[in-house]
VMD Tcl script that draws the C-alpha trace (Angstrom):
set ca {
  {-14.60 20.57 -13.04}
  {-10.89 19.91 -12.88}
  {-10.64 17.48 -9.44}
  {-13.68 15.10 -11.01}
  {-12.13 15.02 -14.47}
  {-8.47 14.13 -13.34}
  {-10.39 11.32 -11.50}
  {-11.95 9.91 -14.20}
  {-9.52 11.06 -17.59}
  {-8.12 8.94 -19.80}
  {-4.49 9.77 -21.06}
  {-3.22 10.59 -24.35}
  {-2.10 7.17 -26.62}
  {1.41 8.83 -27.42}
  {3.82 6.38 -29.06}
  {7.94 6.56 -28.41}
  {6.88 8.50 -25.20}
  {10.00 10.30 -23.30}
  {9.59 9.82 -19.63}
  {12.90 11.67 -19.41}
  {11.74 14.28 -21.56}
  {7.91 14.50 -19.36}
  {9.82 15.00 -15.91}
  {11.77 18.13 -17.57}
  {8.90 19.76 -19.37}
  {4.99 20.32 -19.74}
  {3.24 21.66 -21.41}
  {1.86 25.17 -21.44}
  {-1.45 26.14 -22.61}
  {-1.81 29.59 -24.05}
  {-5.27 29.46 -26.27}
  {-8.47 30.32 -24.25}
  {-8.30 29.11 -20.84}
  {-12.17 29.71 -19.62}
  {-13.47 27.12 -22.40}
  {-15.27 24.22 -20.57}
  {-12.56 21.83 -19.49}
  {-12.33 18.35 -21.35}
  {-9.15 15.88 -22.46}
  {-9.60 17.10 -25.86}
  {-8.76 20.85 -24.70}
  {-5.84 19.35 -22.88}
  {-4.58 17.23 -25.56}
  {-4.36 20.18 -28.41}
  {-3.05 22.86 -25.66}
  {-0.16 20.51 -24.31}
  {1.12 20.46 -28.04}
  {1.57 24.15 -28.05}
  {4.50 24.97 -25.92}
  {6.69 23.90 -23.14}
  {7.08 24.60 -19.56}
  {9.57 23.60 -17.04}
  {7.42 20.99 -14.83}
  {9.05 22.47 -11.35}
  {7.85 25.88 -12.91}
  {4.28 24.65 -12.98}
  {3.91 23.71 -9.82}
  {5.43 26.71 -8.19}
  {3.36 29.06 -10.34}
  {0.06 27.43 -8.17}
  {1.90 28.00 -5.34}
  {2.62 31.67 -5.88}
  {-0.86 32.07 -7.50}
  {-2.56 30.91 -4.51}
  {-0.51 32.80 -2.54}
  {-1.54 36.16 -4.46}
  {-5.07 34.96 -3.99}
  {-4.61 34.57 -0.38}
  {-3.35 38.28 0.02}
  {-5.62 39.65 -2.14}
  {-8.27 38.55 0.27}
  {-6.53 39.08 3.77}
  {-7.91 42.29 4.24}
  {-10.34 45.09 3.26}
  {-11.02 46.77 0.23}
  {-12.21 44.09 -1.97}
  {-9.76 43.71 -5.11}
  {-11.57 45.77 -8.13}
  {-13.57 43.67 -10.73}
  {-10.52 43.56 -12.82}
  {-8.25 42.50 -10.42}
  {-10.60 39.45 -9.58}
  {-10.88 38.73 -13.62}
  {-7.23 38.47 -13.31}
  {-6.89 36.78 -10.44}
  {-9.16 34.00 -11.52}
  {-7.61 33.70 -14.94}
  {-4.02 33.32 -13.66}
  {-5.42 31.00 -10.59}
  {-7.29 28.86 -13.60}
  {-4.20 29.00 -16.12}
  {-1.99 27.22 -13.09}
  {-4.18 24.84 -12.33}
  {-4.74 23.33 -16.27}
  {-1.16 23.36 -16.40}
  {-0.94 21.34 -13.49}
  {-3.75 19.41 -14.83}
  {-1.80 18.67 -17.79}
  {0.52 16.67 -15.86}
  {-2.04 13.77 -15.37}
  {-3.14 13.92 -19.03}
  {0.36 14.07 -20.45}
  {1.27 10.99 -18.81}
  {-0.01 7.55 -20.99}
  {-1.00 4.67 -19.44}
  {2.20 2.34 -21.10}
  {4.33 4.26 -18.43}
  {2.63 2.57 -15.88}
  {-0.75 2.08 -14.18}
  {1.11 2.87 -10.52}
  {3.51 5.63 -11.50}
  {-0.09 6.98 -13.03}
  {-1.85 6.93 -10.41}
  {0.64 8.66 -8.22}
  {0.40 11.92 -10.44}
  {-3.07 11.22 -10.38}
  {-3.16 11.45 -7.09}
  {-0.59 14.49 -6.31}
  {-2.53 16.78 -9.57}
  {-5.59 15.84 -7.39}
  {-4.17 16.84 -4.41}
  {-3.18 20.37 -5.77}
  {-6.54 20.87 -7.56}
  {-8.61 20.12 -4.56}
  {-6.53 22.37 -2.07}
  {-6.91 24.98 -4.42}
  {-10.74 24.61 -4.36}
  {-10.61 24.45 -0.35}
  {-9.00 27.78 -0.35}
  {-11.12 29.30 -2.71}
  {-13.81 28.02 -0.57}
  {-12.53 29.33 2.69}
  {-12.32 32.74 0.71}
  {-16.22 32.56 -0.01}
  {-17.33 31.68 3.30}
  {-14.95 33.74 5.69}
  {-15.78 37.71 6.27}
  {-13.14 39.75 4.97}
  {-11.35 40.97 8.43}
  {-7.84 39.93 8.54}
  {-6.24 36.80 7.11}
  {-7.59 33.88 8.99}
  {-6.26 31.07 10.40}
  {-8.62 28.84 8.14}
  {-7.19 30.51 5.16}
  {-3.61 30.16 6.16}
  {-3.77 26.51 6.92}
  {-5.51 26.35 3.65}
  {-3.05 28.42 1.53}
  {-0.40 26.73 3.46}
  {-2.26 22.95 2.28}
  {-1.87 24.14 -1.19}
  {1.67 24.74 -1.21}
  {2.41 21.56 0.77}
  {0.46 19.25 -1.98}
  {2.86 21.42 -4.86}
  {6.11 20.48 -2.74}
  {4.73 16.63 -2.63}
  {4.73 16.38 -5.95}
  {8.36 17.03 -6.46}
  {9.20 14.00 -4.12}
  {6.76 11.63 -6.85}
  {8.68 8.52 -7.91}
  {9.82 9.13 -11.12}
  {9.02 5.73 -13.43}
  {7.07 3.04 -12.82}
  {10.11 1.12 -11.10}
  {10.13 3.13 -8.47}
  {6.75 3.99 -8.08}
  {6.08 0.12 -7.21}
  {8.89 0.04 -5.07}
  {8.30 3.45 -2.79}
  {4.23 1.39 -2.38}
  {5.89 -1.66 -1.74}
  {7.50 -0.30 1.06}
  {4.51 1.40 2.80}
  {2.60 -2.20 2.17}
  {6.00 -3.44 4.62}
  {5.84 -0.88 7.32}
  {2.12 -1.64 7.57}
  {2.95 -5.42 7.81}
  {5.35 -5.16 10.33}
  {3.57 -2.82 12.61}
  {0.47 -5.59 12.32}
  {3.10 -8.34 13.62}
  {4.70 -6.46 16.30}
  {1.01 -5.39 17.53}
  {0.23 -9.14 17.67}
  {3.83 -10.25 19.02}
  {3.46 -7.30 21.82}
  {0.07 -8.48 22.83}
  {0.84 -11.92 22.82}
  {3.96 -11.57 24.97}
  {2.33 -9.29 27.75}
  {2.71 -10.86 31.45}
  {-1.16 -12.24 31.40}
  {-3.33 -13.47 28.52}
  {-5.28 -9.95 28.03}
  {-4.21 -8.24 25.33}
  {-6.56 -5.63 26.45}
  {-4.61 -4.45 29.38}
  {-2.98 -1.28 28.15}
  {-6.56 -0.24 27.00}
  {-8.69 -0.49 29.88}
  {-8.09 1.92 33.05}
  {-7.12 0.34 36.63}
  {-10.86 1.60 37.55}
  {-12.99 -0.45 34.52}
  {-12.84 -3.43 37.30}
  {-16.23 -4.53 35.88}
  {-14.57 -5.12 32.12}
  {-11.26 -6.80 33.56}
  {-13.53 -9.10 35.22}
  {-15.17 -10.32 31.55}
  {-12.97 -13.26 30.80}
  {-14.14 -12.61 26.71}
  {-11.23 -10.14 27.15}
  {-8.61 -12.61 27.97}
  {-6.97 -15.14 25.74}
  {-7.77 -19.14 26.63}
  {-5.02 -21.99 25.60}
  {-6.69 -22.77 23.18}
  {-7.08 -19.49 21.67}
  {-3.42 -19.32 22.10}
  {-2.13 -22.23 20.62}
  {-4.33 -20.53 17.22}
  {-2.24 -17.76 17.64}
  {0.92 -19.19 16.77}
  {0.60 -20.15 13.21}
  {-1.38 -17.14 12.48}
  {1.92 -15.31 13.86}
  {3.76 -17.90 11.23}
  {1.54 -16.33 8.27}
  {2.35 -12.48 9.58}
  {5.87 -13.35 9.41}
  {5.40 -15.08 5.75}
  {3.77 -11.98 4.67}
  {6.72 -9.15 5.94}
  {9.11 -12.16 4.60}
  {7.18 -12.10 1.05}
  {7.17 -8.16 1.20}
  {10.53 -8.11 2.06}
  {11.92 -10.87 -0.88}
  {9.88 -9.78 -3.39}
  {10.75 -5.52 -3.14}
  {14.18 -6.99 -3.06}
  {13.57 -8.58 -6.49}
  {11.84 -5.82 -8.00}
  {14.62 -3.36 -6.24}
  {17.19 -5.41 -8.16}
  {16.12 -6.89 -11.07}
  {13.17 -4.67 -11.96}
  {12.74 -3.22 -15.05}
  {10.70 -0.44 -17.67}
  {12.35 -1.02 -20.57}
  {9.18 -2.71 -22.03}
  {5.70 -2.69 -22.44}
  {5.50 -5.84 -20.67}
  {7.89 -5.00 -18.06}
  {6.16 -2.45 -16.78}
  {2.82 -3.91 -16.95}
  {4.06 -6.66 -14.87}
  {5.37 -4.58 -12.21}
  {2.03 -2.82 -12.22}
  {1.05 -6.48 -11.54}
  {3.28 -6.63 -8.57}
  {2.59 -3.92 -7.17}
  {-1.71 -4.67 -6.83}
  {-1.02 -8.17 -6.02}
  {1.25 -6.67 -2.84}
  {-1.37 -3.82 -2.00}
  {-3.79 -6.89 -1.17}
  {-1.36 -8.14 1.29}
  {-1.89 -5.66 4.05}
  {-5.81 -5.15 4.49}
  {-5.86 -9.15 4.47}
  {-3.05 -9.21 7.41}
  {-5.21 -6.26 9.09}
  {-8.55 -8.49 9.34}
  {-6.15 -11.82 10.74}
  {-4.76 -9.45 13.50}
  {-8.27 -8.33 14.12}
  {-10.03 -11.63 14.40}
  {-7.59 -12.55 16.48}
  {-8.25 -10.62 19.56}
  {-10.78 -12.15 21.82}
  {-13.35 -12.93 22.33}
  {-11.98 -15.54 18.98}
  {-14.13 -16.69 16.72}
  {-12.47 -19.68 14.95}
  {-14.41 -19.49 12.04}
  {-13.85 -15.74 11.07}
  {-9.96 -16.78 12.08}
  {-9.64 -19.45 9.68}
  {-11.58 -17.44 6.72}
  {-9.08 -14.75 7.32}
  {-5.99 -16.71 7.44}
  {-7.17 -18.05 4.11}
  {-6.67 -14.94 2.62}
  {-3.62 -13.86 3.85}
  {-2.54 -17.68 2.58}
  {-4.06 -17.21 -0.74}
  {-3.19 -13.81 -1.39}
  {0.45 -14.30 -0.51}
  {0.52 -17.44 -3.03}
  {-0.88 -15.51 -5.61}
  {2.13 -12.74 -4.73}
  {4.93 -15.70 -5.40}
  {3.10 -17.09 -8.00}
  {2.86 -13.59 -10.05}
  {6.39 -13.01 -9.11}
  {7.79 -15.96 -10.11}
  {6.10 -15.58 -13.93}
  {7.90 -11.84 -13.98}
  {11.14 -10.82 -15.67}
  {12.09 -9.49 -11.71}
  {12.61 -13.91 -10.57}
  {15.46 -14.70 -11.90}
  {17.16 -18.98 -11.31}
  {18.40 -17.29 -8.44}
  {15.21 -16.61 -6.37}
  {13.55 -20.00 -6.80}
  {14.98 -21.40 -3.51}
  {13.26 -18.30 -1.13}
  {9.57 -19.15 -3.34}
  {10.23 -22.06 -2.40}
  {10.65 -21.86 1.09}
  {8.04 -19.07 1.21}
  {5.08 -20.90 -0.74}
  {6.29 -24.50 2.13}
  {5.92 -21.96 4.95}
  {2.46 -20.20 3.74}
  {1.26 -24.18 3.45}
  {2.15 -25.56 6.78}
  {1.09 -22.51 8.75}
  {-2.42 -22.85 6.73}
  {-2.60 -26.32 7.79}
  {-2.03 -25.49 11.60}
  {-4.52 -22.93 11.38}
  {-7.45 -25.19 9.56}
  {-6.19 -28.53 12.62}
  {-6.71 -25.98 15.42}
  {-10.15 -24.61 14.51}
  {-11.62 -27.39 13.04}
  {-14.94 -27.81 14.36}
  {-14.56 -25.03 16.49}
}
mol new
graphics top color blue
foreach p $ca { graphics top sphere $p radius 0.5 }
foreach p [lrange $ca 0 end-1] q [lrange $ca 1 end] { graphics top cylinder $p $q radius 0.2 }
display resetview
């Protein structure tokens, strides 16, 4: 089926590809569109002909809608109405298939997998609709198949809004990676700055007396004085975040092969930076455990100096941005240090 296939197809090896050229047009299959479904059936239909790419999308939108209304209310559609029906549903969707398997990998693993993901997105409402069709008695529209037809023509307006190269694909993930960051901090800085040492207290209600009596829920000095330079490796990572979208904001580039592959590079490295900030803030809550603590701060240490470390061997660090790596990789150190003196033997 289409949804499994885009999740695991490999993309055409096109040389001198036009990423200009891809955005604009697509191409439209017009041999036999109930063969089986396979790359290879892609591959010889995109060469046919060409459709406008914002025309592609918009046809699944209006062909779900037709689907939608054929179904809203009694009499069935006749035999032939369904045949067409599912052959114009089907043609949309290859088309939109075609999308993913136009696009080669040398334009960019994370520009990839965002029209991966967006072509998935369409595919799969369509099969929720369809799906809703089957198993809803044909009354009057219902609201399961209007939230459904209206999922389908949400996930076709998404797609317009895709980053279009790999420059700013890494960038517009770069910035979700920050928001998540910063939210993590400000959670910790919140609960760290409340008027008593339970960062529990806007969870519990006035009447869990029992709970606000465990003392595992409150903070001890000690547990606060490990809090600190954990806060000191939050604020590295949103600083790293921060420095190193600037760099690829400014000095990134897709000109190249290698270009591109290293700000594929960038953009993984900095997708490892939030989950590993997540687990920190999570450890940190009490009841502590020091150990877990200093495991996790670890890897927010070691996964932010493996950030600096790709970014400085990238065409996006320039002579200019050796003095904030600098600064950055010192910081990352001494907070590490702080964190492995306080719960030592712990």
């Amino acid at each position: 089926e289409v949804a499994s296939q885009l999740r695991e197809g490999e993309s055409w090896k096109l040389e001198d590809f036009d990423l200009q050229f891809f955005w604009k047009t697509l191409a439209q299959a017009q041999s036999d569109w109930m063969e089986s479904i396979c790359e290879q059936q892609f591959s010889s239909l995109a060469r046919d002909s060409q459709l406008d790419l914002g025309e592609c999308f918009k046809a699944v939108s209006q062909e779900a809608t037709k689907l939608s209304l054929a179904f809203s209310k009694p009499p069935l559609p006749s035999v032939q109405d369904c045949q067409k029906i599912t052959a114009d549903i089907q043609k949309s969707i290859l088309n939109v298939a075609n999308v993913y398997y136009w696009l080669p990998k040398s334009q960019g693993l994370t520009l990839r997998r965002l029209v991966r993901d967006a072509t998935k997105d369409v595919v799969e409402g369509v099969i929720q609709l369809l799906n809703v069709i089957l198993s809803t008695p044909l009354q009057s529209l219902s609201q399961d198949q209007l939230t459904s037809t209206g999922g389908v023509w949400e996930a076709c307006d998404r797609f317009s809004k895709i980053p279009k190269d790999n420059h700013a694909a890494v960038l517009s993930l770069m910035s979700t990676y920050s928001a998540i960051v910063e939210d993590a901090l400000e959670e910790m800085k919140q609960a760290q700055h409340a008027d008593n040492a339970d960062p529990f207290s806007n969870i519990f209600d006035d009447d869990d007396s029992c709970l606000r009596e465990n003392r595992d829920t409150y903070w001890s000095e000690e547990d606060k004085q490990v809090i600190a330079p954990c806060l000191g490796l939050l604020k590295a990572a949103k600083a790293c975040l921060k420095k190193v979208s600037e760099a690829v904001k400014n000095h990134g580039k897709v000109d190249t092969l290698q270009n591109i592959t290293q700000l594929d590079d960038l953009g993984d490295v900095t997708n490892e930076i939030s989950p590993s900030v997540d687990e920190l803030v999570l450890s940190l809550y009490p009841p502590m455990n020091y150990n877990t603590v200093q495991m996790n701060a670890a890897k927010v240490a070691s996964v932010l100096k493996k950030s600096l470390e790709i970014t400085k061997s990238s065409h996006v660090c320039l002579e200019s941005e050796s003095n904030w790596l600098q600064f950055l990789s010192g910081a990352i150190d001494h907070n590490m240090d702080k964190v492995k003196d306080l719960t030592h033997g712990s």
